[in-house]
DOTOR-336199 format. One record per residue: residue number from 1; residue in one letter; x, y, z of N, C-alpha, C, O, CB in turn. Coordinates in pm, whole numbers, plus 32768, in hexadecimal, padded with zeros to 4 digits. Each point is the difference from the previous one (the first is absolute). Glycine has a CB too. Layout:
# residues N
+-----+--------+------+------+------+-------+-------+-------+------+------+------+------+------+------+-------+-------+-------+
| num | residu | n_px | n_py | n_pz | ca_px | ca_py | ca_pz | c_px | c_py | c_pz | o_px | o_py | o_pz | cb_px | cb_py | cb_pz |
+-----+--------+------+------+------+-------+-------+-------+------+------+------+------+------+------+-------+-------+-------+
| NUM |      a |    X |    Y |    Z |     X |     Y |     Z |    X |    Y |    Z |    X |    Y |    Z |     X |     Y |     Z |
...
+-----+--------+------+------+------+-------+-------+-------+------+------+------+------+------+------+-------+-------+-------+
END
This chain:
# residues 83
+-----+--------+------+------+------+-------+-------+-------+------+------+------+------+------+------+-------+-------+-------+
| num | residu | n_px | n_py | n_pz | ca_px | ca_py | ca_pz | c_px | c_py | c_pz | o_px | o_py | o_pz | cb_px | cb_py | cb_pz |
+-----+--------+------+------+------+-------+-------+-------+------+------+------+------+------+------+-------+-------+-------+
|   1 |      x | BD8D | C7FC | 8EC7 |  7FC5 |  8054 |  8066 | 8031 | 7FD3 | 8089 | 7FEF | 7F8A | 801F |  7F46 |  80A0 |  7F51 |
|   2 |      x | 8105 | 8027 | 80E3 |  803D |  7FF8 |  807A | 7F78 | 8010 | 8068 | 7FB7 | 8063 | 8002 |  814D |  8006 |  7FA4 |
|   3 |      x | 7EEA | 7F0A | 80BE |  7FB5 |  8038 |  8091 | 800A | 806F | 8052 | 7FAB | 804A | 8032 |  805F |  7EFE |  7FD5 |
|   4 |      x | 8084 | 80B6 | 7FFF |  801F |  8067 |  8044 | 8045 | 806F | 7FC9 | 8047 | 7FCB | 7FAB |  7FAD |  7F9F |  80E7 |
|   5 |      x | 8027 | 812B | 7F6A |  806C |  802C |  7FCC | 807D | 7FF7 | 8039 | 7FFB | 7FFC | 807B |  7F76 |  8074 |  7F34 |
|   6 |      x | 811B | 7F89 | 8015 |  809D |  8003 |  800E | 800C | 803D | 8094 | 804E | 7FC8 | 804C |  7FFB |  8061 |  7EA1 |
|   7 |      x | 7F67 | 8052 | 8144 |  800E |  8056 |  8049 | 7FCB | 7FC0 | 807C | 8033 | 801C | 806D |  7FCD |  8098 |  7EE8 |
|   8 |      x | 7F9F | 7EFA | 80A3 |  7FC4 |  7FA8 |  8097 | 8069 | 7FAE | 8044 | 8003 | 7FEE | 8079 |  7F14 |  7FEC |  7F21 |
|   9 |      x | 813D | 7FF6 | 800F |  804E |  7F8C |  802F | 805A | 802E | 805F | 8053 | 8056 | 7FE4 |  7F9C |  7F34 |  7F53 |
|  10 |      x | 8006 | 8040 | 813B |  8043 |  8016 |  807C | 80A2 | 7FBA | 8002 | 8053 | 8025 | 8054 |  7EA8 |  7FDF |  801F |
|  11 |      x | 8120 | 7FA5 | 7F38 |  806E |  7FCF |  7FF4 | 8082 | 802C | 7FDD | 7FE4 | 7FA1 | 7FB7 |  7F86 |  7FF1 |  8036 |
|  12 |      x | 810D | 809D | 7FFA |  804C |  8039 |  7FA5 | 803A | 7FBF | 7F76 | 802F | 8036 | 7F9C |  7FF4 |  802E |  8136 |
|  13 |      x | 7FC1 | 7EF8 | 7F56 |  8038 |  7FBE |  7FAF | 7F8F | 7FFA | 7FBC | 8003 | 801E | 7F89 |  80B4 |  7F7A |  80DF |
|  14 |      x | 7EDA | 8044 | 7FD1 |  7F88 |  7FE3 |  7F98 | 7FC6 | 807E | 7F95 | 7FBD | 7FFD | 7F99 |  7FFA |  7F5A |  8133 |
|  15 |      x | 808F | 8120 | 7F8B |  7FC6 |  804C |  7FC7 | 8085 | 8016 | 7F41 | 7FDC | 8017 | 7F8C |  7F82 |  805F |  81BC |
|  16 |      x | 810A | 7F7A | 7EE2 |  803E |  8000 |  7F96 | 801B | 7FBA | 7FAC | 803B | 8019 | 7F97 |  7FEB |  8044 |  80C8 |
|  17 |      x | 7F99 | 7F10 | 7FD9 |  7FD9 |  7F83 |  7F82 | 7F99 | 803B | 7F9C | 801A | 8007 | 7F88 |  7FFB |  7F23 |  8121 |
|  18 |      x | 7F44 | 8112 | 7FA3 |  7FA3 |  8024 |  7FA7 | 805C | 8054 | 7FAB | 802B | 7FCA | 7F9A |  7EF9 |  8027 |  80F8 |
|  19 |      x | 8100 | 8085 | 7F88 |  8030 |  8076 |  7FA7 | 804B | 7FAC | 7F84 | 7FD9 | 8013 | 7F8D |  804F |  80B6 |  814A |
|  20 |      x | 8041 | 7EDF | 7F44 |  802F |  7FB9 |  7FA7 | 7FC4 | 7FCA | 7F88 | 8017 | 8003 | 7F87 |  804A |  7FE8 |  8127 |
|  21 |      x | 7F41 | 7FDE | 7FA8 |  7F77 |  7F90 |  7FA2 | 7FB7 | 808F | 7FAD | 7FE6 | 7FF6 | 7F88 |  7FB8 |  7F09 |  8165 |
|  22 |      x | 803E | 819E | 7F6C |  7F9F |  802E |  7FA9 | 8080 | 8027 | 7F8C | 7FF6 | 8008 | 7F86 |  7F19 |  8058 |  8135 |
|  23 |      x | 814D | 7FB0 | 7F8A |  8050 |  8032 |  7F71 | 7FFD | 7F95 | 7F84 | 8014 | 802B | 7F8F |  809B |  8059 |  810F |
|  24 |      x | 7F3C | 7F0E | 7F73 |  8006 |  7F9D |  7F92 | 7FA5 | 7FE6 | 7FA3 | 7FFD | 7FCE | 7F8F |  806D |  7FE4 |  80F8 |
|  25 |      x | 7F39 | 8089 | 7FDB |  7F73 |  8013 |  7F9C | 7FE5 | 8030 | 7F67 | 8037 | 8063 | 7FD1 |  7F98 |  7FCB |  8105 |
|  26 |      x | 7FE2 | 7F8B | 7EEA |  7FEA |  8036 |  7FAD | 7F61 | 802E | 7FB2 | 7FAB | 7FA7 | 800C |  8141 |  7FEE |  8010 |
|  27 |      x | 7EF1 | 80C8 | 7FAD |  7F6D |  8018 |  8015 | 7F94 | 7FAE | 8050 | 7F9D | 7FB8 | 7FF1 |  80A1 |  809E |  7F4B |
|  28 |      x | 800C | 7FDD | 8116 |  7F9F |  7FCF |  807B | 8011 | 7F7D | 8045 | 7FDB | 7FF1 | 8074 |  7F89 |  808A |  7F1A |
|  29 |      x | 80D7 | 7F1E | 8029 |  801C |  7F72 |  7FF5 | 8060 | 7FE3 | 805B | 805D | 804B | 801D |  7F6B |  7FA6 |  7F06 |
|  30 |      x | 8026 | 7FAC | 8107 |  8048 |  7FB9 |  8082 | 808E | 7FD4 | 7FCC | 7FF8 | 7FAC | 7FA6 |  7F20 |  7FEE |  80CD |
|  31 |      x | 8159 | 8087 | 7FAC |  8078 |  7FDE |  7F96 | 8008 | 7F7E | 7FFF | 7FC3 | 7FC1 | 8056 |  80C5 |  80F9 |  7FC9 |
|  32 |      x | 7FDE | 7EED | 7F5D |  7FFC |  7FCD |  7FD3 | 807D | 7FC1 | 804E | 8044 | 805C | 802C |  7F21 |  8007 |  7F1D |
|  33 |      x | 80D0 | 7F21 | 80D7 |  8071 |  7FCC |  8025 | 8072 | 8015 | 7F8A | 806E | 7FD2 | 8020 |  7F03 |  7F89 |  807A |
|  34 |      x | 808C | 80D3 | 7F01 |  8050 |  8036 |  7FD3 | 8030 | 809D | 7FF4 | 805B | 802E | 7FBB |  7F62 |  7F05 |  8005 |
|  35 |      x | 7FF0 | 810B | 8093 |  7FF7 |  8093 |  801E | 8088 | 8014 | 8083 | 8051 | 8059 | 801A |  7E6C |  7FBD |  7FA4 |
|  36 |      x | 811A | 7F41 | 8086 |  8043 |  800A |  8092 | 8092 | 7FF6 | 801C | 8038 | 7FC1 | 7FA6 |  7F03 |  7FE2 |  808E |
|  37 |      x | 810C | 8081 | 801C |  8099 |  7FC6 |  7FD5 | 803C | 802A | 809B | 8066 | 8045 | 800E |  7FBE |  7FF4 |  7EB2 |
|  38 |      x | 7F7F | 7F88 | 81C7 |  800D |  8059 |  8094 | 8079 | 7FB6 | 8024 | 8021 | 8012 | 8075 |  7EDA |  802D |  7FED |
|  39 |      x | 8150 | 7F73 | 7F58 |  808D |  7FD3 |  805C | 805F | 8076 | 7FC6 | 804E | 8037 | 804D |  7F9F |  7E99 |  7FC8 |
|  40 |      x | 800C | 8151 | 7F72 |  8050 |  807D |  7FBD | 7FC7 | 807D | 804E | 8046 | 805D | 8029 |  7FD5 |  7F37 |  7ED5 |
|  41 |      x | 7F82 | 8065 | 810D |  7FDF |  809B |  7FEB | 7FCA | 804F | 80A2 | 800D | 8075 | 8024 |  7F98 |  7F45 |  7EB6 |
|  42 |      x | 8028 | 7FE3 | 8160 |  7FE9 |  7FFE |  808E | 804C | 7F9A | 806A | 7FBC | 7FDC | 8060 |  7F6E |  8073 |  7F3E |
|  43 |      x | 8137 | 7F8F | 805A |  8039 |  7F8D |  8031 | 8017 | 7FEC | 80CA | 8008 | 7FA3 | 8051 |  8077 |  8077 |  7E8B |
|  44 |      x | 7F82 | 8061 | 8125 |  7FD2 |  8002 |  8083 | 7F87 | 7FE0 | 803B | 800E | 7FF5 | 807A |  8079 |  808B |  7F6D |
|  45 |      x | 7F16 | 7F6F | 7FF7 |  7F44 |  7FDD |  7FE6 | 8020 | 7F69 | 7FCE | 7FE4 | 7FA7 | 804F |  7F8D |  816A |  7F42 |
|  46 |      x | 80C7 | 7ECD | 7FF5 |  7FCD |  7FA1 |  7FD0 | 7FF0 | 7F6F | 803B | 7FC4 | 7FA3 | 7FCA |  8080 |  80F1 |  7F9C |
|  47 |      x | 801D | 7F68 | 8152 |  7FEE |  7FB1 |  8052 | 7F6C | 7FD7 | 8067 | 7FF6 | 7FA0 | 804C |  8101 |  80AD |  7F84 |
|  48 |      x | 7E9D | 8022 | 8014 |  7F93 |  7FF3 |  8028 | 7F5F | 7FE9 | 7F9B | 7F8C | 7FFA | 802B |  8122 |  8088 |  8084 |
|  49 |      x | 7F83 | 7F74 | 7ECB |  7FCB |  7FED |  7F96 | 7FD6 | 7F6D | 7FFE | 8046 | 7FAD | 803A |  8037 |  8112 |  7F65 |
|  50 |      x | 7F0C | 7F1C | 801B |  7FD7 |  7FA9 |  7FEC | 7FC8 | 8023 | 7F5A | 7FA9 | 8055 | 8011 |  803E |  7F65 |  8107 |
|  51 |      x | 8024 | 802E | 7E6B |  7FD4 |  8012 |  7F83 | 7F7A | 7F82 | 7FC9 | 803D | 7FA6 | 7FC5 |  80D9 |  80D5 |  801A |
|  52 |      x | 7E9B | 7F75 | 8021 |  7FAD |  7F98 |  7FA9 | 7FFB | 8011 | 7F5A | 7FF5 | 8070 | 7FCE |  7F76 |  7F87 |  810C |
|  53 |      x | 809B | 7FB2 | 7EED |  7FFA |  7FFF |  7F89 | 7F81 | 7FC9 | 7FD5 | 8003 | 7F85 | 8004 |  80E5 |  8079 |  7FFA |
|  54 |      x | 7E7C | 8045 | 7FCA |  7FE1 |  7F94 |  7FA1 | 801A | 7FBA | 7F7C | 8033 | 802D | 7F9A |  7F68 |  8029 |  80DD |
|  55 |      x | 802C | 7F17 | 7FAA |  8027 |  7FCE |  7F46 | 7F82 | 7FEB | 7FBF | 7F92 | 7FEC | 8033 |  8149 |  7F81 |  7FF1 |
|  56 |      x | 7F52 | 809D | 7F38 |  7F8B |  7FE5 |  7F8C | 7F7A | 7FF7 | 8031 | 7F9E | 8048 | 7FEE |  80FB |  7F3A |  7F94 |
|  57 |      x | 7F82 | 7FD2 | 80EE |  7F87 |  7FD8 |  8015 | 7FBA | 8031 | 8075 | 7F8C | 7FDA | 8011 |  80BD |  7F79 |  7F79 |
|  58 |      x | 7FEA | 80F7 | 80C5 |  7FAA |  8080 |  804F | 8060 | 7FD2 | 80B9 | 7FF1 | 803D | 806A |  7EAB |  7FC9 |  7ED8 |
|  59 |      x | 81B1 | 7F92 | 80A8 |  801F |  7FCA |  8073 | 8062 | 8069 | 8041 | 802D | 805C | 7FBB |  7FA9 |  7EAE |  7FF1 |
|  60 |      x | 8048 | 80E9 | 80D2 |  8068 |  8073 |  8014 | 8070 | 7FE5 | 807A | 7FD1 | 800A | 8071 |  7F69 |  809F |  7F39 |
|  61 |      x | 8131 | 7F3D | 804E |  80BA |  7FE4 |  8027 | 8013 | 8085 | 8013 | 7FEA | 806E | 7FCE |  8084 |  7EC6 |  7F97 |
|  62 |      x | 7FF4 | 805C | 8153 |  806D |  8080 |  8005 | 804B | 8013 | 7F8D | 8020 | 7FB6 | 7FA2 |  8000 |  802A |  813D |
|  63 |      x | 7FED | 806C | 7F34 |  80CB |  801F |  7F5D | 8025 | 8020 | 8052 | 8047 | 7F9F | 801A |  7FC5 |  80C5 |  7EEB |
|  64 |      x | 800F | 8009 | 817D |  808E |  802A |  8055 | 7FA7 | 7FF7 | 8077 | 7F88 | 800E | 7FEC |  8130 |  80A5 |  7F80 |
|  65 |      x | 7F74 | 7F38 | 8111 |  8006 |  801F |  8088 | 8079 | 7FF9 | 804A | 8050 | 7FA7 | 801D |  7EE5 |  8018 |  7FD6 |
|  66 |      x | 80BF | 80B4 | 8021 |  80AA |  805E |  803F | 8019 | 7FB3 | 8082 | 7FAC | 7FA8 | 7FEE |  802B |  817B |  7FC7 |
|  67 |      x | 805D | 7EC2 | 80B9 |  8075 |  7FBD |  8057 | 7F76 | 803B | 808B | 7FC5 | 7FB9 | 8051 |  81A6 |  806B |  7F19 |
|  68 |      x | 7E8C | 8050 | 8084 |  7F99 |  804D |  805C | 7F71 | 7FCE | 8025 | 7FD2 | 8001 | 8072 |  80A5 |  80AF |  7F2C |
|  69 |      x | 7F47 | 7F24 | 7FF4 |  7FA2 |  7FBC |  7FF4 | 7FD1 | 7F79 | 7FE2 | 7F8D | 7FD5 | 7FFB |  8084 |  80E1 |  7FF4 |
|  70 |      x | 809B | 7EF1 | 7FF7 |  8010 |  7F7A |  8038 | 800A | 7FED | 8088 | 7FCC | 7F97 | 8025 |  8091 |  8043 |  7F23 |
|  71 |      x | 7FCA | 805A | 80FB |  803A |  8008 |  80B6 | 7F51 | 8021 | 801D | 7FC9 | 7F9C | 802F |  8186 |  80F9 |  7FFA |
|  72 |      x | 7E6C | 7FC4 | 7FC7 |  7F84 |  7FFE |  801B | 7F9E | 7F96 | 7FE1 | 7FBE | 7FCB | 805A |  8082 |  80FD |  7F99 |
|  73 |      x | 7FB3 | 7F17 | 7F89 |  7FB2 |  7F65 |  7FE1 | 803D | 7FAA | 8024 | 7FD5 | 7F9A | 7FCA |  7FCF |  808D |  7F8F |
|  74 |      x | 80B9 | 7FC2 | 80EE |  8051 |  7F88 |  8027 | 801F | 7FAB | 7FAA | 800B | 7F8E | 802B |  7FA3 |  8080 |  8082 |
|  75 |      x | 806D | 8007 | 7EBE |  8022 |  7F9C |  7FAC | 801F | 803E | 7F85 | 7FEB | 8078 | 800C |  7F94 |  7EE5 |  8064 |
|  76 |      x | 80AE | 8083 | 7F16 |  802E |  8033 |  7F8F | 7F97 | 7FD6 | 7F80 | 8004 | 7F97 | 7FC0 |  80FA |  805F |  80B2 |
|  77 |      x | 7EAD | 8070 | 7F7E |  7FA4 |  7FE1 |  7F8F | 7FCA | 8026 | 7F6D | 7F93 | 7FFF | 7FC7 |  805A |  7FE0 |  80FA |
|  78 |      x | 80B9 | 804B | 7F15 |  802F |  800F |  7F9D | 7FF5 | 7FA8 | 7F9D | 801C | 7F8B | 8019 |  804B |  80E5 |  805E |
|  79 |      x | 7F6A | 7FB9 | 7EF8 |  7FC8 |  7F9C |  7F92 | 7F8C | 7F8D | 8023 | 7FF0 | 7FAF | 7FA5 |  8100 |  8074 |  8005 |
|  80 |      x | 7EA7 | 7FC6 | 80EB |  7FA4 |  7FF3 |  7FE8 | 7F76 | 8039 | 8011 | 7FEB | 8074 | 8023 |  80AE |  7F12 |  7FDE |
|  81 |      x | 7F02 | 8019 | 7FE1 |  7F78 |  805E |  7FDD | 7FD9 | 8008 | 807F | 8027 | 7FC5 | 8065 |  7F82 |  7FF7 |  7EB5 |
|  82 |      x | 7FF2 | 80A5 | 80D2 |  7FCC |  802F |  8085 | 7F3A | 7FEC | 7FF2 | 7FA5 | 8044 | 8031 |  8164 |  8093 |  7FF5 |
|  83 |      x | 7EF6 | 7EA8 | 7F7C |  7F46 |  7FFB |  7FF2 | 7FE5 | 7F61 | 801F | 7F8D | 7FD4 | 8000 |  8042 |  80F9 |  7F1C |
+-----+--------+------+------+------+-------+-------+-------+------+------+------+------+------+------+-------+-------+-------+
END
């Protein structure tokens, strides 16, 4: 379930990340990191991306943060946790 709808987002980029993400969807479900593939498929975007992964035990890691959103956090925080 989306806060906002696709259509609020004032962004252009943000707005064509969601569309991406709703396309990945699946009954209803938040896609799966194997659904995802934004350096192939959005690669122009995929420099402002940040992806979290959870694991088994409920904890939850970056897996990707794009070049865009390292320069913004000031640091590279790729493969660790964020709890």
């Amino acid at each position: 379930m989306l806060l906002i709808s696709v259509s609020e987002i004032q962004s252009p980029r943000l707005t064509e990340i969601a569309a991406y993400l709703e396309s990945k969807r699946h009954d209803g479900q938040i896609p799966r990191r194997t659904d995802l593939d934004p350096v192939l498929e959005i690669p122009r975007l995929a420099s402002y991306l940040v992806l979290i992964e959870r694991s088994p035990d409920g904890r939850y890691r970056i897996r990707l943060e794009g070049s865009v959103a390292i320069d913004i956090m000031g640091q590279d925080m790729t493969g660790k946790w964020v709890d």
